[in-house]
Structures are given as C-alpha cells and as structure tokens.
C-alpha positions in Angstrom: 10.3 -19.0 -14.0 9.1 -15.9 -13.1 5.0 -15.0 -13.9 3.8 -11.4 -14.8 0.9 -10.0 -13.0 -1.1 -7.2 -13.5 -2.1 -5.1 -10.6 -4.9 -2.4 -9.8 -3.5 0.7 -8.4 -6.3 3.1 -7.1 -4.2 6.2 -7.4 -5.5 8.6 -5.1 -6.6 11.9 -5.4 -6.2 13.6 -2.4 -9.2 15.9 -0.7 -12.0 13.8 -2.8 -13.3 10.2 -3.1 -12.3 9.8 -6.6 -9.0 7.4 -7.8 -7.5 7.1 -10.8 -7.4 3.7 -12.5 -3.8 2.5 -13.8 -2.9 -0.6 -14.5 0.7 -1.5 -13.9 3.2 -4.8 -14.8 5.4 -6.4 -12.2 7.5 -9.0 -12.5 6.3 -11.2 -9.3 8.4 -13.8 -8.0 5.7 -16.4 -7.7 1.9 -16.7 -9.1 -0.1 -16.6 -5.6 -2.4 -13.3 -5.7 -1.1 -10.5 -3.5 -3.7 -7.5 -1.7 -2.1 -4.7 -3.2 -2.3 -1.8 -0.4 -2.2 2.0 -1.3 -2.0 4.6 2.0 -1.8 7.9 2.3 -1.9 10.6 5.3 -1.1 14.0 4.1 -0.9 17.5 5.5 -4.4 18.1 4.5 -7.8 17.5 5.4 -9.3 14.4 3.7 -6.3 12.9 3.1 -6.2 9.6 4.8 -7.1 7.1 2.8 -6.3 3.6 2.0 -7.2 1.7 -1.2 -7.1 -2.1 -1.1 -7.4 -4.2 -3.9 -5.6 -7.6 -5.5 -3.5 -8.8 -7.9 -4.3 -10.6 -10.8 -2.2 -12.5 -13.2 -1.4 -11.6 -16.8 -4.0 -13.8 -18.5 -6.6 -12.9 -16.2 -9.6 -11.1 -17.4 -8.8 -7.4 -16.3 -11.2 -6.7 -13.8 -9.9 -5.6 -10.8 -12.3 -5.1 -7.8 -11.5 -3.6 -4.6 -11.4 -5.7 -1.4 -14.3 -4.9 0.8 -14.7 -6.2 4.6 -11.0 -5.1 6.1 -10.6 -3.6 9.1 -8.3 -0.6 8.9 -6.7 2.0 11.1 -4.2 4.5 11.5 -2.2 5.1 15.0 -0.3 8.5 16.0 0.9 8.9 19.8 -0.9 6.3 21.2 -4.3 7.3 20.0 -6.3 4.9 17.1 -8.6 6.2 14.1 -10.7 3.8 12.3 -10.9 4.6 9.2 -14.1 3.5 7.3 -15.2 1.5 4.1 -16.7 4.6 1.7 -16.7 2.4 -1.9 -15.8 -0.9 -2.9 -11.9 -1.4 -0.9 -11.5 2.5 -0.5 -11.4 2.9 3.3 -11.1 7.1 4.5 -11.3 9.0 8.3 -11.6 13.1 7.1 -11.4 13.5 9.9 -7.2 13.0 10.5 -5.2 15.3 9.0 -1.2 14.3 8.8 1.5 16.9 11.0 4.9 17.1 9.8 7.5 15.3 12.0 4.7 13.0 13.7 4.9 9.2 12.9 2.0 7.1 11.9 1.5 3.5 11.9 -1.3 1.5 9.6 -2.5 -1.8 10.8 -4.8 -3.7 7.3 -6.3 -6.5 8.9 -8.3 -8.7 6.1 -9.9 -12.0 7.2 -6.7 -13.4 9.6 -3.7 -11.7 7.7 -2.1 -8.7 9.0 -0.2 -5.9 7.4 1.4 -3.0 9.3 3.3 -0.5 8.2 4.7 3.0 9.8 6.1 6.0 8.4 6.7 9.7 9.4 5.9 12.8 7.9 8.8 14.9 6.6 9.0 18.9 7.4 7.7 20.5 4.1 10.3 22.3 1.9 8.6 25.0 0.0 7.7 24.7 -3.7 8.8 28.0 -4.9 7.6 28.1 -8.2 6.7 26.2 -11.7 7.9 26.8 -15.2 8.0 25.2 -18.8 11.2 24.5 -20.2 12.2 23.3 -24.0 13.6 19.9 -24.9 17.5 20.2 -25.6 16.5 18.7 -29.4 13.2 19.5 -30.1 12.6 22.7 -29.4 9.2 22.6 -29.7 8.7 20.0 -26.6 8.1 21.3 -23.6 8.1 20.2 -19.7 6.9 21.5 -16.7 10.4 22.4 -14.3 9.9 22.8 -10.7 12.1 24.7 -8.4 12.8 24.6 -5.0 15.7 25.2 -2.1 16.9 22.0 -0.3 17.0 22.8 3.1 20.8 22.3 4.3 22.1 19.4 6.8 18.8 17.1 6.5 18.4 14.2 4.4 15.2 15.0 1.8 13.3 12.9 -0.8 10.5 14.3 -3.7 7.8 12.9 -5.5 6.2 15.3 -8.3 2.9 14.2 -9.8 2.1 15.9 -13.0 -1.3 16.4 -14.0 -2.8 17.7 -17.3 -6.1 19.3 -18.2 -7.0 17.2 -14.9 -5.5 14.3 -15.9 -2.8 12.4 -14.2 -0.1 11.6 -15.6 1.7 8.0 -15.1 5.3 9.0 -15.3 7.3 8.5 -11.7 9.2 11.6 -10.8 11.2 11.2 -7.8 14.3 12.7 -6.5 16.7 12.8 -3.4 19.1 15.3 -2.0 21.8 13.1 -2.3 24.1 15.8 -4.5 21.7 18.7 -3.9 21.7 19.6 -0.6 21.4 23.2 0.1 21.0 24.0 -3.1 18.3 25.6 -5.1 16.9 23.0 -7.4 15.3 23.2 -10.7 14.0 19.9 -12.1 12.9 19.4 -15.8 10.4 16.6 -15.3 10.9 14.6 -18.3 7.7 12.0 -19.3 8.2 9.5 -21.8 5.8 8.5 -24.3 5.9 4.5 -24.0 4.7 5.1 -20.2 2.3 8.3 -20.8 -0.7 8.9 -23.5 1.1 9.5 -27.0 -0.3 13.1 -26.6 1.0 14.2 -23.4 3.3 16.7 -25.1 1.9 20.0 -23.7 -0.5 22.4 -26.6 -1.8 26.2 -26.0 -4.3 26.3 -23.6 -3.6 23.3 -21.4 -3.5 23.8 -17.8 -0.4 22.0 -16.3 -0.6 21.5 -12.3 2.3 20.0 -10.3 1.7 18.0 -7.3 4.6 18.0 -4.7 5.3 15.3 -1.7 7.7 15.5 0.5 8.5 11.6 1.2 10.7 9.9 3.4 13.6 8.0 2.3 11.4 4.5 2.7 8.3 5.9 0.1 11.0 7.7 -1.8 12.7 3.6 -2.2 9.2 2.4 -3.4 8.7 4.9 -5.9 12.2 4.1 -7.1 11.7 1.1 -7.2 8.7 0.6 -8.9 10.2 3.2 -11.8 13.0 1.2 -12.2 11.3 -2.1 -12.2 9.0 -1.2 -14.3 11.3 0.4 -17.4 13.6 -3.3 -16.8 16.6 -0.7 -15.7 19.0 -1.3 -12.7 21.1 -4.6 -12.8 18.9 -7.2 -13.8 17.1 -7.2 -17.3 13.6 -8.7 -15.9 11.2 -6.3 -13.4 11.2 -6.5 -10.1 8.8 -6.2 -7.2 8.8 -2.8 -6.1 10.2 -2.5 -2.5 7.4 -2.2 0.0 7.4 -0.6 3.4 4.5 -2.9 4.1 5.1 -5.9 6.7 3.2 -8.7 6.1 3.4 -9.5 2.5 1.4 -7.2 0.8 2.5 -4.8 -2.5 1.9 -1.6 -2.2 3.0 1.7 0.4 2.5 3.4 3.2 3.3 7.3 3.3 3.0 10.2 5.4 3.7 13.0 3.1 3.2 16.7 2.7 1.4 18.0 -0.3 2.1 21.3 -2.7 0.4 22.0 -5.6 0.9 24.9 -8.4 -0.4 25.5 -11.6 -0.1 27.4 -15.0 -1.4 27.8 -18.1 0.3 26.6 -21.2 1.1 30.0 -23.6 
C-alpha cells in the first residue's frame, strides 16, 4: 500500500533570501523520510541557491524544518563554488551567476549520503510581452497570456510562475515546443481554484507579474510531473513521485534556467 507524505517545498524567490512556504501531497512509494532538495542557478546575480529540507508523513505534525549541516556546491568547467548555510537548510554563493549554454553540476552531501545532479542552461527566448485575456464562459474571468516566438530547429521547454499582488501563485505552468516550434506563441495560463487561493481571480488594481524560465527538457519532466501527479491525471488514478533529475535518492530538482519577468496592472 502506498503512504501519502507531505513535503516542504522552500520555493525560491530568486535575487533575495526569502522562500515561499507550500506544502505539497505525493503519493511516495514507501514511508522512509526523503531530504527533499530544491536548486536553482539562474541568469542573475543571487540566484544560486539550494533549499534542503525533509519529508514528513501525512499524520505527522506539519512542521517542516530545514536541514542544516550539508555541505553544498556547485561545479562549472572544472572550477568548484561552495555555496554557504544563510538560514536554517537554505544554502546561497551571490557570488555565481548562471550563463546560458554552460552546464552545472550540484554535489548535496548530508552526513554520508550523496546527491548529484547536473543540468545546463538553455539560450533565453525572449518574453515579448504580457496580456489579460477572458475566459471562453465567463466573461468576467480573466488570465494573464504570455507571448513569445519559439526559436526554429531547437528543442525548448517553459515554466511560467505567476505572481499576484506579490504573491505566488501554486499553479504549474509548463510548456514544450513539441507542436510550436517557430511559431509565435500566446499562452492563456489557466489556474484552477482547488490548487490556488479561492480568490485568485484577478480584481481592478491588482498587479499581475509573470515569471519566465527557460528549462531544459529534464526540469521541464519534473515540473510535469509533479503537475500531473499531483491532480491524479496521466494513466494511473493514484499520484506519483515526481521525476527527479537528482541521483541519489532525493525528491526535489536541479535547474539551470534563465529568468524573465513582466508585469501590469489589472484595469
């Protein structure tokens, strides 16, 4: 039989110290506790970052410290950052900043296990602009649309994070170029109101901002993943573990990403 735990996911916020807290249900294929490792190197100083922290199962109370004490550090062309502890399992060098089409390699060593991971960073393709659109039914829902040009004769993947009035959102938008490329792309990013707050439907005077990654097709499979698993879609009723680029048996990611942001004002 299958047991649900509950894991901490330290969202982060790139170019600051803060995280978001989100708590999210996976369908584990055994009860032992799992470190549950979340890390990032963007385009951007401040932006490498890794957030550590530990599974916990269903009944458990839901408190859900970081893990303190690992040794952590990122790789690129044979030279080795170290990337230190700056709060309770949130581990950051501000001094790295990610470049596009470079491949990076994290080594998580807490007490004697190891995790590793690597993953390079895709060219950015340029977020040309953000809109609101109206639901198909209800006119008087609307969502923020993105719009972009895939680049021709190169495989891409997308992950859109949608904040409000400051506030991120927990909806999973990601897409692929798999019947898009070369095309320019306009993407209605629907949330849903069993996964978000019951108010995120947008009012006058909100300000909407867009967060875009450029993934590669490994982060864009987690994030896939995870959606899927979470909502009990794809082939088998019961969630699934989200598929990891981590080696060594750790939940969680790995991604070298570029970052776009734009903003507006709801009207």
């Amino acid at each position: 039989m299958n047991t649900i735990l509950r894991f901490f996911s330290l969202t982060l916020v790139l170019g600051g110290l803060s995280a978001c807290e989100e708590v999210i249900d996976i369908d584990l294929k055994d009860s032992e506790a799992k470190y549950v490792i979340e890390g990032v190197i963007a385009n951007e100083a401040g932006a490498c970052k890794v957030l550590i922290s530990q599974s916990r199962k269903f009944a458990d109370d839901n408190t859900f410290p970081g893990i303190s004490g690992a040794t952590v550090t990122v790789e690129n062309k044979g030279v080795t950052r170290t990337l230190n502890e700056t709060g309770k399992g949130i581990y950051q060098n501000t001094s790295v900043t990610g470049i596009p089409g470079e491949t990076y390699s994290l080594s998580v060593k807490i007490g004697t296990r190891l995790f590793t991971a690597s993953c390079t960073m895709p060219a950015p393709v340029r977020f040309d602009s953000l809109y609101l659109t109206r639901d198909d039914f209800d006119r008087s829902i609307r969502y923020a649309t993105v719009s972009y040009r895939d680049p021709l004769n190169q495989k891409n993947a997308y992950r859109f994070v949608q904040y409000k009035n400051g506030k991120k959102e927990k909806s999973i938008f990601v897409e692929n170029d798999e019947f898009t490329q070369g095309e320019q792309v306009n993407t209605q990013l629907d949330y849903y109101s069993t996964i978000d707050d019951q108010n995120t439907a947008f009012k006058k005077g909100d300000k909407v901002e867009i967060e875009m990654q450029c993934i590669d097709a490994a982060i864009y499979t987690y994030w896939f993943s995870l959606a899927d698993g979470a909502s009990g879609n794809g082939e088998n009723a019961a969630p699934a573990n989200p598929v990891s680029n981590l080696k060594g048996g750790a939940l969680g990611y790995f991604s070298a990403h570029t970052v776009q942001r734009r903003s507006l004002l709801v009207r």
